[in-house]
N, CA, C and O atoms as CSV, one atom per row, in Angstrom:
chain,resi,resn,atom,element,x,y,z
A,1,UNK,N,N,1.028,-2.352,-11.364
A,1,UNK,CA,C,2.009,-1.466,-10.819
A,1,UNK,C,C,2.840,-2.234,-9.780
A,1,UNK,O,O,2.435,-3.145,-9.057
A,2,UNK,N,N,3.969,-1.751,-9.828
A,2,UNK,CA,C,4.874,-2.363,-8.429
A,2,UNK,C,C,5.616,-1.304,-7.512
A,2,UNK,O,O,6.185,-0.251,-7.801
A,3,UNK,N,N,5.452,-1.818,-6.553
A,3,UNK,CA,C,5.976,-1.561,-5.679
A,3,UNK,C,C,6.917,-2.055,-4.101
A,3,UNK,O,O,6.710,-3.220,-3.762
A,4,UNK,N,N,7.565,-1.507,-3.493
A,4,UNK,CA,C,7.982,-1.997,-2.227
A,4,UNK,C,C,7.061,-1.646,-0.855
A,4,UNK,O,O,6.880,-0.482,-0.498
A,5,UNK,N,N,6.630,-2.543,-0.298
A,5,UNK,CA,C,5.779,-2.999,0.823
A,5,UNK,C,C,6.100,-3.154,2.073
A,5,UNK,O,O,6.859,-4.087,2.335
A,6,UNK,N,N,5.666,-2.382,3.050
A,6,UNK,CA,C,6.242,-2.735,4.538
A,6,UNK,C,C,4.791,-2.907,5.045
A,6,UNK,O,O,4.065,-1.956,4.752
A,7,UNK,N,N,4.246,-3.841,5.693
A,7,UNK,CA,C,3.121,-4.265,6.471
A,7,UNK,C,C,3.566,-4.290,8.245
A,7,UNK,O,O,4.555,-4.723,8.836
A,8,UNK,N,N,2.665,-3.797,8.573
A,8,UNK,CA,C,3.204,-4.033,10.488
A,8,UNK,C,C,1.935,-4.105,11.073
A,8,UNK,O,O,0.958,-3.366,10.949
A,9,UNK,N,N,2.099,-5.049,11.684
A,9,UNK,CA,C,0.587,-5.503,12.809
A,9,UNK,C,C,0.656,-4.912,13.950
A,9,UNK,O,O,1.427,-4.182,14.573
A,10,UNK,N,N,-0.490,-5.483,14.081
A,10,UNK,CA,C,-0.982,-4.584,15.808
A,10,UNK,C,C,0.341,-4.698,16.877
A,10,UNK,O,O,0.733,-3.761,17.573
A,11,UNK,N,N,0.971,-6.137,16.845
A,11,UNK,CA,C,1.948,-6.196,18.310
A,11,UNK,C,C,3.606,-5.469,17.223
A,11,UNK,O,O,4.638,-5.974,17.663
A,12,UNK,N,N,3.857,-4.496,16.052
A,12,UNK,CA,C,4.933,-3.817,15.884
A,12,UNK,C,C,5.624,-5.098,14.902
A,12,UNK,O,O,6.754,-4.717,14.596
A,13,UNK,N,N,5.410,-6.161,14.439
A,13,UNK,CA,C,5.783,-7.134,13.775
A,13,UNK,C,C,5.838,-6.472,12.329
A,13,UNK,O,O,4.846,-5.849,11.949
A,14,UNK,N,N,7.045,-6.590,11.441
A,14,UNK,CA,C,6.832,-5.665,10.442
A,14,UNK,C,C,7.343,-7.116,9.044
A,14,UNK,O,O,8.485,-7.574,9.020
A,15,UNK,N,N,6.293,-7.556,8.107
A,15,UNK,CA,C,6.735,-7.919,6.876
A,15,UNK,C,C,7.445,-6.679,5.588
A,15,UNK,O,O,7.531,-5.451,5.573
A,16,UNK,N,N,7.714,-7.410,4.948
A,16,UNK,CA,C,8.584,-6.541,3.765
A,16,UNK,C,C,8.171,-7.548,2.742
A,16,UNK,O,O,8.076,-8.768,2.880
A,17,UNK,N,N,7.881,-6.614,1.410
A,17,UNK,CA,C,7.460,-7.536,0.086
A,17,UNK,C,C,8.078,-6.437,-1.014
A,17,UNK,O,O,8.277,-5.224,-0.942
A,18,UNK,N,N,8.248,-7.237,-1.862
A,18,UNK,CA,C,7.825,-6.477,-3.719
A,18,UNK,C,C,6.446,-7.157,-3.550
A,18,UNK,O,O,6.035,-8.157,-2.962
A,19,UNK,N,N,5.844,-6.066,-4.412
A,19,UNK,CA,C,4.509,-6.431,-4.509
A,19,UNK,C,C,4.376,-5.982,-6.045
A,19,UNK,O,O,5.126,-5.302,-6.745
A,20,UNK,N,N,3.036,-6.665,-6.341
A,20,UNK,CA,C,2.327,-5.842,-7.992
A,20,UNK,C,C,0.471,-5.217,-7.284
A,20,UNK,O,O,-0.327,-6.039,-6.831
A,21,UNK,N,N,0.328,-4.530,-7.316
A,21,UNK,CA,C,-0.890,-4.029,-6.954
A,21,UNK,C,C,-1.541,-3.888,-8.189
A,21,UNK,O,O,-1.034,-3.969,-9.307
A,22,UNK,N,N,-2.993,-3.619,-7.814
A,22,UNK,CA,C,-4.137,-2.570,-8.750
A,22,UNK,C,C,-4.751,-3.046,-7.867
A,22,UNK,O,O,-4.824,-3.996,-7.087
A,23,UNK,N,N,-5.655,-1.154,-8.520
A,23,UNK,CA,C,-7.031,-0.480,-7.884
A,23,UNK,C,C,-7.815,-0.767,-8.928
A,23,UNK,O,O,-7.370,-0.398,-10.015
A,24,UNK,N,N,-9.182,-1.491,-8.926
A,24,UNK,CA,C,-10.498,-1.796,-9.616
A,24,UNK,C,C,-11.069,-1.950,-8.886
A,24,UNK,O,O,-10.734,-2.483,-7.829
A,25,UNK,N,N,-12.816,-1.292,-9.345
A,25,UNK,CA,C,-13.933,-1.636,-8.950
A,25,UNK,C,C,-13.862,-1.217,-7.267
A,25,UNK,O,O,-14.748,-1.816,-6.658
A,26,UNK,N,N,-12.849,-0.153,-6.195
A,26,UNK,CA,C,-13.100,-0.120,-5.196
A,26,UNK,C,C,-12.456,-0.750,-4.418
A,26,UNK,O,O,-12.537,-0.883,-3.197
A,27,UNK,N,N,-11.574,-1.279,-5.412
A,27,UNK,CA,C,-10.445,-2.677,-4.170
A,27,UNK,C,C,-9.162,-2.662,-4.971
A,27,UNK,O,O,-8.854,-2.724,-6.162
A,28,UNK,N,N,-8.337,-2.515,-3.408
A,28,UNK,CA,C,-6.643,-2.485,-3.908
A,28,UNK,C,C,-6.364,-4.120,-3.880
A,28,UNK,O,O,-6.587,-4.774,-2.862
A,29,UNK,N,N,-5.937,-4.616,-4.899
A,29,UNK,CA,C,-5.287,-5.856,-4.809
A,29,UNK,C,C,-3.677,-6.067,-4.558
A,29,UNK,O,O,-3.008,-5.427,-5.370
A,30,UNK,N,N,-3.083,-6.656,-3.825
A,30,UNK,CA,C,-2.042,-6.624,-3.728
A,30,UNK,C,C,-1.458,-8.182,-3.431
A,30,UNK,O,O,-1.647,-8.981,-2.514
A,31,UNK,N,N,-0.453,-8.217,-4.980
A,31,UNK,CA,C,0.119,-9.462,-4.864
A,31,UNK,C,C,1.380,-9.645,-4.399
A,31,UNK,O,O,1.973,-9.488,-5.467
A,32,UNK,N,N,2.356,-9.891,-3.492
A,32,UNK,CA,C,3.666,-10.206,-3.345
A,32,UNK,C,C,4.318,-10.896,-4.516
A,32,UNK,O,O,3.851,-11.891,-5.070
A,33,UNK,N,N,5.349,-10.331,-4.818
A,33,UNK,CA,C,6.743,-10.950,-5.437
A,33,UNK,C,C,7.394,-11.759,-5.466
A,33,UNK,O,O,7.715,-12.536,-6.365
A,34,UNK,N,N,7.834,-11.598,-3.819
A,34,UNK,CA,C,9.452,-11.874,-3.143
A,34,UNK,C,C,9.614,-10.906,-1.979
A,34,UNK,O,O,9.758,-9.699,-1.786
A,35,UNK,N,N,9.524,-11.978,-1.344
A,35,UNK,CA,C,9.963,-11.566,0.505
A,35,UNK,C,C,9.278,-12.455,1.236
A,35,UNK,O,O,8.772,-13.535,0.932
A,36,UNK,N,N,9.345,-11.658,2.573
A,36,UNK,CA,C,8.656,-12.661,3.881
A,36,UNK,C,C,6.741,-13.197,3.629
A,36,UNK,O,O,6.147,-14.186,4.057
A,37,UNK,N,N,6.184,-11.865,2.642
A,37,UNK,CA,C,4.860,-12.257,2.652
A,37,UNK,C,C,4.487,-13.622,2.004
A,37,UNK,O,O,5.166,-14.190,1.149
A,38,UNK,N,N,3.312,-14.072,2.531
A,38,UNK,CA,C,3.143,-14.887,1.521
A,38,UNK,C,C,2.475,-14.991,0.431
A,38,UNK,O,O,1.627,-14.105,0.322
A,39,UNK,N,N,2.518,-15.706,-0.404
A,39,UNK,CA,C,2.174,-15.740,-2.224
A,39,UNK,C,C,0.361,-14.926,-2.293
A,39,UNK,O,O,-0.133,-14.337,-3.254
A,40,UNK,N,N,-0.124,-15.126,-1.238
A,40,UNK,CA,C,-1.891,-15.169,-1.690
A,40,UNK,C,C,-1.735,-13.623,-2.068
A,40,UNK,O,O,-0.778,-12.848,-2.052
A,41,UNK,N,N,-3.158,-13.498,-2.433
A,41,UNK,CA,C,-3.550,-11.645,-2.857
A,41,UNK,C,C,-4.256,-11.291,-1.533
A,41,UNK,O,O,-5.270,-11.673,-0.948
A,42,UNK,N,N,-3.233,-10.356,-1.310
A,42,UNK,CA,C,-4.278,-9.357,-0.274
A,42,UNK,C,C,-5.496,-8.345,-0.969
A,42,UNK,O,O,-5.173,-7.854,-2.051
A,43,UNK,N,N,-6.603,-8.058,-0.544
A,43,UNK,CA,C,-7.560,-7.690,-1.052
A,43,UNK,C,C,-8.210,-6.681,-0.129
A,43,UNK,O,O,-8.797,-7.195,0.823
A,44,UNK,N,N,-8.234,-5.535,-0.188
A,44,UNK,CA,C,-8.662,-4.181,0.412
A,44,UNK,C,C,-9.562,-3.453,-0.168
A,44,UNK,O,O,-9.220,-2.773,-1.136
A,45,UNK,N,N,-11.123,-3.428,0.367
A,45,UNK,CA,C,-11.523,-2.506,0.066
A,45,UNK,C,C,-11.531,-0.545,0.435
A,45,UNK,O,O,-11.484,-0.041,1.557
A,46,UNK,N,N,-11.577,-0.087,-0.390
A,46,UNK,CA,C,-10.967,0.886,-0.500
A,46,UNK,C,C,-11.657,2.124,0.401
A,46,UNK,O,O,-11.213,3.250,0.182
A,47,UNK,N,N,-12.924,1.948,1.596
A,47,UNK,CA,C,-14.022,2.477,1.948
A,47,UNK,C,C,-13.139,2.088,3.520
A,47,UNK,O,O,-13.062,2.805,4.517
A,48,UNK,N,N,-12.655,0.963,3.339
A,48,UNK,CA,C,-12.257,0.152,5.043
A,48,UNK,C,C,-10.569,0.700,4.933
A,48,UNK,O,O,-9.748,0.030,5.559
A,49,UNK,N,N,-10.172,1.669,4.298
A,49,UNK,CA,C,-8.828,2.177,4.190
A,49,UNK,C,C,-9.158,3.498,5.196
A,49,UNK,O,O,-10.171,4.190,5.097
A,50,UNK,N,N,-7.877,3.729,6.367
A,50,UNK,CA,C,-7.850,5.387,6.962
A,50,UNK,C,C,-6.641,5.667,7.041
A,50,UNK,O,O,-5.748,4.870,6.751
A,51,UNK,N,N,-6.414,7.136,7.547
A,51,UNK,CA,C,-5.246,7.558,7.877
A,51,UNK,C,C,-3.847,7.436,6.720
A,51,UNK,O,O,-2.657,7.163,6.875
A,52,UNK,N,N,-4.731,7.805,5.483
A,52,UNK,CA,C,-3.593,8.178,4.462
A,52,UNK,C,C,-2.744,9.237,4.537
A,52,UNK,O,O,-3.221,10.353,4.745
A,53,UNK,N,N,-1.108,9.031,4.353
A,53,UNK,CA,C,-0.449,9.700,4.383
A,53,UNK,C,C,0.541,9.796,3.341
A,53,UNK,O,O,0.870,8.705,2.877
A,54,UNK,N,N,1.164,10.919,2.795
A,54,UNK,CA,C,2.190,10.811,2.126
A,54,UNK,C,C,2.799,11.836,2.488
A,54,UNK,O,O,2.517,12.852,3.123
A,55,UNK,N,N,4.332,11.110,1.619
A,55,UNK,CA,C,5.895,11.786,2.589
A,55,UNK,C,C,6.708,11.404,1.522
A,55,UNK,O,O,6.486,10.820,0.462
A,56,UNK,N,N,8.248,12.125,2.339
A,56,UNK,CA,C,9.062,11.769,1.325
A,56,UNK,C,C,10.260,10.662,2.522
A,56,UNK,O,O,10.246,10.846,3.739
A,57,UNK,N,N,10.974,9.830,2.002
A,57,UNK,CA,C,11.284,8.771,2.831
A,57,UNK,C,C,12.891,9.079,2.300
A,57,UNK,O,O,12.854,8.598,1.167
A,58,UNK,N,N,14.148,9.566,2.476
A,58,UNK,CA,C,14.912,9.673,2.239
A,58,UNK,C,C,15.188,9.453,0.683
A,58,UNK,O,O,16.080,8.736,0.230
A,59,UNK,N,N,14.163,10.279,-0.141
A,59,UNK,CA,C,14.321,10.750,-1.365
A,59,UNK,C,C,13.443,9.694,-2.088
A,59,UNK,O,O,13.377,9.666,-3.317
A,60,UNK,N,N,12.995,9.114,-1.557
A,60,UNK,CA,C,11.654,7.531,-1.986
A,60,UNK,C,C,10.276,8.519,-1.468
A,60,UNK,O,O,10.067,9.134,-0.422
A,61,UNK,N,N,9.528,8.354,-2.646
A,61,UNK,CA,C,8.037,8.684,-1.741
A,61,UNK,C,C,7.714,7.517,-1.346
A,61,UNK,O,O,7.993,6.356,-1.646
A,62,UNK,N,N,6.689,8.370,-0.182
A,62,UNK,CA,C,6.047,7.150,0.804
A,62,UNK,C,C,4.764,7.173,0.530
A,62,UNK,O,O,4.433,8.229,-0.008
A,63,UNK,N,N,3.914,6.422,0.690
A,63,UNK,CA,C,2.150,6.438,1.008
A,63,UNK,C,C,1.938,5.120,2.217
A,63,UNK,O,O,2.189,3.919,2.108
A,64,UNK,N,N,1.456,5.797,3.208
A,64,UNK,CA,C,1.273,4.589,4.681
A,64,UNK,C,C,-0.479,5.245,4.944
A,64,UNK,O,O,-0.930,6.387,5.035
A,65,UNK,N,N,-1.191,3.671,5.008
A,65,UNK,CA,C,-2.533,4.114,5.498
A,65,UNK,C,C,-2.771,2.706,6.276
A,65,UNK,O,O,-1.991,1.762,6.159
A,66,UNK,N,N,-3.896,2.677,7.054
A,66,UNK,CA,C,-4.017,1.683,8.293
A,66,UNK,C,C,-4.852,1.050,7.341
A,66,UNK,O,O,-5.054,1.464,6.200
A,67,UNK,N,N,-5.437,-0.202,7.971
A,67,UNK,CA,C,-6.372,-1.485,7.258
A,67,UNK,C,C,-6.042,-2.449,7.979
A,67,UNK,O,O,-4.938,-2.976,8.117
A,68,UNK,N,N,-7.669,-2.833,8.753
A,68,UNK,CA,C,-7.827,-4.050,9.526
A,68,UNK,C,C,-6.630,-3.917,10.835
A,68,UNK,O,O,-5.967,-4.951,10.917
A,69,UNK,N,N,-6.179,-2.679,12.016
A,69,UNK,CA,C,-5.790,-3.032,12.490
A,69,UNK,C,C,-3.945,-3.240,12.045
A,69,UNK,O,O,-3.138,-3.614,12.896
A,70,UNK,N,N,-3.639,-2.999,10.952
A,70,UNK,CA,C,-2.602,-2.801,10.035
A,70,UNK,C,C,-2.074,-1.650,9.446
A,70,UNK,O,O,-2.843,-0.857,8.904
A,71,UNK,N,N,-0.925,-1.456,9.475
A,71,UNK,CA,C,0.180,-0.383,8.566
A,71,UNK,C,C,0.289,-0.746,7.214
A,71,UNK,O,O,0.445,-1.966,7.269
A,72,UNK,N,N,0.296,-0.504,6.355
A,72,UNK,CA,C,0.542,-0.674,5.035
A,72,UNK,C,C,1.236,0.485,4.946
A,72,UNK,O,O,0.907,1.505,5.552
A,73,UNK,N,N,2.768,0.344,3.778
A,73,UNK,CA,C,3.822,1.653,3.639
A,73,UNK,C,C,4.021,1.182,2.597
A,73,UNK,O,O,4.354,0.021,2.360
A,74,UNK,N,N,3.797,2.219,1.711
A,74,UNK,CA,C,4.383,1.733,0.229
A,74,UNK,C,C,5.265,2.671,-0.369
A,74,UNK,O,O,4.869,3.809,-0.623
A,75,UNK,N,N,6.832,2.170,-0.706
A,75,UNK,CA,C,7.566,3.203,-0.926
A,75,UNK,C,C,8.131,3.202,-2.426
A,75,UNK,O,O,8.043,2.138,-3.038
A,76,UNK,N,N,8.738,4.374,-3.109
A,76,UNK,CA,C,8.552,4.438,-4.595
A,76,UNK,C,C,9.945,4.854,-4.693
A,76,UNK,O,O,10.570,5.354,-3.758
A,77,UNK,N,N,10.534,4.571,-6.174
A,77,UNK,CA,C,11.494,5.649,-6.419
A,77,UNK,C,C,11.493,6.224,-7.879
A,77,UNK,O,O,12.326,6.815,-8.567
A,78,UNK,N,N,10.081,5.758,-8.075
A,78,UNK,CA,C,9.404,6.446,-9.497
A,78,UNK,C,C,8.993,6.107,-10.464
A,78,UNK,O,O,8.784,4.914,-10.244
A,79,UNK,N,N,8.551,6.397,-11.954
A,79,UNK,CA,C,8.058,5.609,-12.597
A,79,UNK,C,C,6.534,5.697,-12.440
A,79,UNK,O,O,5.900,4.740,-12.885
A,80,UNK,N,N,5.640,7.016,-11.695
A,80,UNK,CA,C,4.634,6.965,-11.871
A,80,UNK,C,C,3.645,6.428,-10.671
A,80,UNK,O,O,2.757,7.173,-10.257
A,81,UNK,N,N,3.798,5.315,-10.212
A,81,UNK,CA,C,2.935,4.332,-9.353
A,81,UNK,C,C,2.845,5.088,-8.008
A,81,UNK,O,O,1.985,4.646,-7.246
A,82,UNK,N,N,3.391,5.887,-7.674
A,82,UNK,CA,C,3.029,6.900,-6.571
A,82,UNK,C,C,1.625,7.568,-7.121
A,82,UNK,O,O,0.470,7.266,-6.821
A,83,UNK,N,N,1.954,8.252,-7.734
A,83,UNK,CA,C,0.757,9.352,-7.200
A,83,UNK,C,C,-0.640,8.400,-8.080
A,83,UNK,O,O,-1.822,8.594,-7.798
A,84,UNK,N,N,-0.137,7.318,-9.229
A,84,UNK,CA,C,-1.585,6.676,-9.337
A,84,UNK,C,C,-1.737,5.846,-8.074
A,84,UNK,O,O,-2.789,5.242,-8.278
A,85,UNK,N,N,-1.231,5.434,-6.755
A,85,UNK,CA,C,-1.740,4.891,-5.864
A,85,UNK,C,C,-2.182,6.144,-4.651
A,85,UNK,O,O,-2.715,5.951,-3.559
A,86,UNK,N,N,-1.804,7.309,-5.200
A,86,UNK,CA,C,-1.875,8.314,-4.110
A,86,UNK,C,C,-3.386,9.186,-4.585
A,86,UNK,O,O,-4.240,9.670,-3.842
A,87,UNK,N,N,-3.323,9.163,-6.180
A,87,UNK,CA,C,-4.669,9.745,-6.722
A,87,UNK,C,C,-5.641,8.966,-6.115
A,87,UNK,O,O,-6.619,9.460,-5.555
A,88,UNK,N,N,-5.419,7.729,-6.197
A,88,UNK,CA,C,-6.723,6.623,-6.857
A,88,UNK,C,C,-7.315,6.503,-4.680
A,88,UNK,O,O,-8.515,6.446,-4.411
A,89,UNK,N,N,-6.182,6.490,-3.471
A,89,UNK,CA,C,-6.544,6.206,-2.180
A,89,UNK,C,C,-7.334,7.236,-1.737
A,89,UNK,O,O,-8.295,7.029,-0.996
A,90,UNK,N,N,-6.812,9.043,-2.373
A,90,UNK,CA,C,-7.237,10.081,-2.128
A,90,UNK,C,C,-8.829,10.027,-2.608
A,90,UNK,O,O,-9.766,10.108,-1.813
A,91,UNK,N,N,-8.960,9.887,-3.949
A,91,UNK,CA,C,-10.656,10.036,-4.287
A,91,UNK,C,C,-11.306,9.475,-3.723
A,91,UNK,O,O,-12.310,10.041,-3.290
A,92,UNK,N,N,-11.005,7.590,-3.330
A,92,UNK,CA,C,-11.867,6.787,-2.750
A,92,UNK,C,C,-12.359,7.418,-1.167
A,92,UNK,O,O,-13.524,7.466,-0.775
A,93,UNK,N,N,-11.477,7.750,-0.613
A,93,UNK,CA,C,-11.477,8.095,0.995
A,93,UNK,C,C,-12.610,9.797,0.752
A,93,UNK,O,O,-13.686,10.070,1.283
A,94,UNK,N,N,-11.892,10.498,-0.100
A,94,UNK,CA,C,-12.789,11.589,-0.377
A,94,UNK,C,C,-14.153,11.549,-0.578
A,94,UNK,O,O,-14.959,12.438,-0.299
A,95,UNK,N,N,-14.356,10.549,-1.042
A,95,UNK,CA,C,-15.696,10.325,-1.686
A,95,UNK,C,C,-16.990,10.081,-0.758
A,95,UNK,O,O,-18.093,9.896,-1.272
């Protein structure tokens, strides 16, 4: 799945990516595209994820949840990859 990526650290420092994600086995993988991030896979387990939210972002859905001290915002303008990243954050955290 792809998506657009805003990351922001603890001191308000904010990256921007295209990314390609998937959820397996309990862990969001997330690879950058193109942008400021760099090339490696970020790797999240899905237990160490809080504070999920979703919204609508000037007609883009949003999904923003914290990790490690981190913002993660992932914004959509369709095509599905919302609500399978919004199903798949909801069950894990539910669970």
């Amino acid at each position: 799945m792809f998506a657009y990526i805003e990351i922001i650290n603890n001191q308000s420092k904010s990256d921007f990516s295209y990314v390609n994600f998937e959820i397996k086995d309990n862990l969001l993988s997330i690879k950058p595209l193109k942008g400021i991030l760099p090339a490696t896979k970020i790797r999240i387990s899905l237990d160490q994820i809080t504070d999920v939210h979703s919204s609508d972002y000037y007609g883009w859905d949003k999904i923003e949840f914290n990790f490690n001290r981190q913002k993660y915002i992932f914004l959509y303008s369709g095509y599905g990859e919302y609500d399978y990243l919004k199903e798949h954050l909801m069950s894990a955290i539910m669970a």
